[in-house]
C-alpha positions in Angstrom: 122.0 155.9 143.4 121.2 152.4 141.7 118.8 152.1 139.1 116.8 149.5 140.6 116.5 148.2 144.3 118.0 144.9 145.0 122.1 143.7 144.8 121.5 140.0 143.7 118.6 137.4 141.7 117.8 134.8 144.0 115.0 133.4 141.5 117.4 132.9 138.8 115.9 135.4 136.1 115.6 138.9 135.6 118.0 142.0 134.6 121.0 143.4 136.3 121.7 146.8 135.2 125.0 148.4 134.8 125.5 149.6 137.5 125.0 146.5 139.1 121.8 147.0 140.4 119.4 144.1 140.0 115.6 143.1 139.0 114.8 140.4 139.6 111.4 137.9 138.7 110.3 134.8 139.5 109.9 133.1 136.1 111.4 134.2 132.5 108.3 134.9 130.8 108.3 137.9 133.3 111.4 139.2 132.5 110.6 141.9 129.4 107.2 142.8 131.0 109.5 143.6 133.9 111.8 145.8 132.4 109.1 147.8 130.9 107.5 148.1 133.9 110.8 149.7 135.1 112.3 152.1 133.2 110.5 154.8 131.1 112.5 154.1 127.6 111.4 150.6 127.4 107.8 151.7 127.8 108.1 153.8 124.9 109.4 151.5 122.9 106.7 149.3 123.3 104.5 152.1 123.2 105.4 153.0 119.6 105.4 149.3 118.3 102.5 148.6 116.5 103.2 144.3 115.4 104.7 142.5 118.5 106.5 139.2 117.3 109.3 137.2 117.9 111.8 139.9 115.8 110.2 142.7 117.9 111.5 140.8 121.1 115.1 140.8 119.8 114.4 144.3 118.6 113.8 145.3 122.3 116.4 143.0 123.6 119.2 144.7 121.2 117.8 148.0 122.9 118.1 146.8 126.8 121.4 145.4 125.8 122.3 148.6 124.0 121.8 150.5 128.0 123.7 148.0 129.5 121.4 145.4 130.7 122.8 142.2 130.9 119.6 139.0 130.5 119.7 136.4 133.5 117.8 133.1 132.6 118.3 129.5 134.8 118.4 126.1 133.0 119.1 122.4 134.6 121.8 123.8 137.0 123.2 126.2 134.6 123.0 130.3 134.9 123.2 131.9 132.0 123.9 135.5 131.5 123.5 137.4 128.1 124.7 140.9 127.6 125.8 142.9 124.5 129.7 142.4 125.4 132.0 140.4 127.0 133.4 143.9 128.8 129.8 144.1 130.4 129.7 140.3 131.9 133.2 141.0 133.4 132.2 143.6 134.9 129.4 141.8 136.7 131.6 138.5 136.9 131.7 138.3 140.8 128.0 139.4 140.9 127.1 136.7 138.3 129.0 133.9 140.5 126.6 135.4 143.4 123.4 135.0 142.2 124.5 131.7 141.1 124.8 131.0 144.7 121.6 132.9 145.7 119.6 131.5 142.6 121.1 127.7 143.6 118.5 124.6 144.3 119.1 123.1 147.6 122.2 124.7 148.3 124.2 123.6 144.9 125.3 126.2 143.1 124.6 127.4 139.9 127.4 126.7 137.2 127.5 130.3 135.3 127.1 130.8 131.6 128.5 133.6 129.7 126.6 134.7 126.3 127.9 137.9 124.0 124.6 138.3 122.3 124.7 138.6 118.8 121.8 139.7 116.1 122.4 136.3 114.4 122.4 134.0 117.6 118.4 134.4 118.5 117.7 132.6 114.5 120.5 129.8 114.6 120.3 128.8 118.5 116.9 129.6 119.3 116.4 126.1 121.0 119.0 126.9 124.0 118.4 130.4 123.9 114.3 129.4 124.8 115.5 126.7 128.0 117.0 130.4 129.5 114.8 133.0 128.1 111.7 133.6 126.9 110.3 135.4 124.2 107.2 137.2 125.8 106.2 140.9 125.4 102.8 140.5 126.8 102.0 144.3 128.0 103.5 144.9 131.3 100.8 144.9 134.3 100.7 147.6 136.8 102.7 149.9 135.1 104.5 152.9 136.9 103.4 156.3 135.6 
């Protein structure tokens, strides 16, 4: 049974699980809210932080990435696709070149982007990492009990 309900991004943000389940949302800033909203473990997390800053967000990212998650984020005809190892983002490689078709703007393709995240990335390239991603942890709305 997949984790989550759809099999593609057609916004161009959101998460796809590992087992290739996706979830998807319609603008970055909604991406972290998103995943809280959906799975139980990310909820607690947030539950039991008490500051929420910019190193909290890469505390939570390290922790999706750690359960397989791999980050989709659009940019200027550019798909990029963040996970915690290059053995995860070829294992979604054909899924990655479809929702750069699904995610495309008037029919042209997205050109894929591959990104092994690493905990010193988010402080040296936080300029490109912020045209993909954002950095919001805003508490999720309508959570699921």
């Amino acid at each position: 049974m997949s984790i989550h309900k759809h099999n593609t991004i057609s916004t161009g943000y959101g998460w796809i699980a590992l087992d290739g389940s996706c979830l998807s949302v319609s603008h970055s800033s909604q991406a972290m809210p998103m995943l809280m909203r959906e799975t139980a473990w990310m909820r607690q997390l947030y539950n039991t932080m008490r500051t929420r800053d910019t190193h909290t967000y890469y505390r939570f990212l390290h922790v999706a990435y750690d359960h397989g998650y791999t980050l989709i984020g659009r940019h200027q005809g550019f798909l990029a696709a963040e996970a915690s190892s290059s053995v995860i983002l070829d294992k979604h490689q054909q899924l990655i070149q479809q929702i750069c078709k699904d995610s495309g703007i008037n029919n042209n393709t997205l050109i894929p982007m591959r990104r092994v995240y690493s905990v010193v990335d988010p402080v040296t390239d936080t300029d490109i990492r912020r045209q993909y991603y954002s950095e919001n942890l805003e508490p999720p709305q309508g959570e699921k009990n």
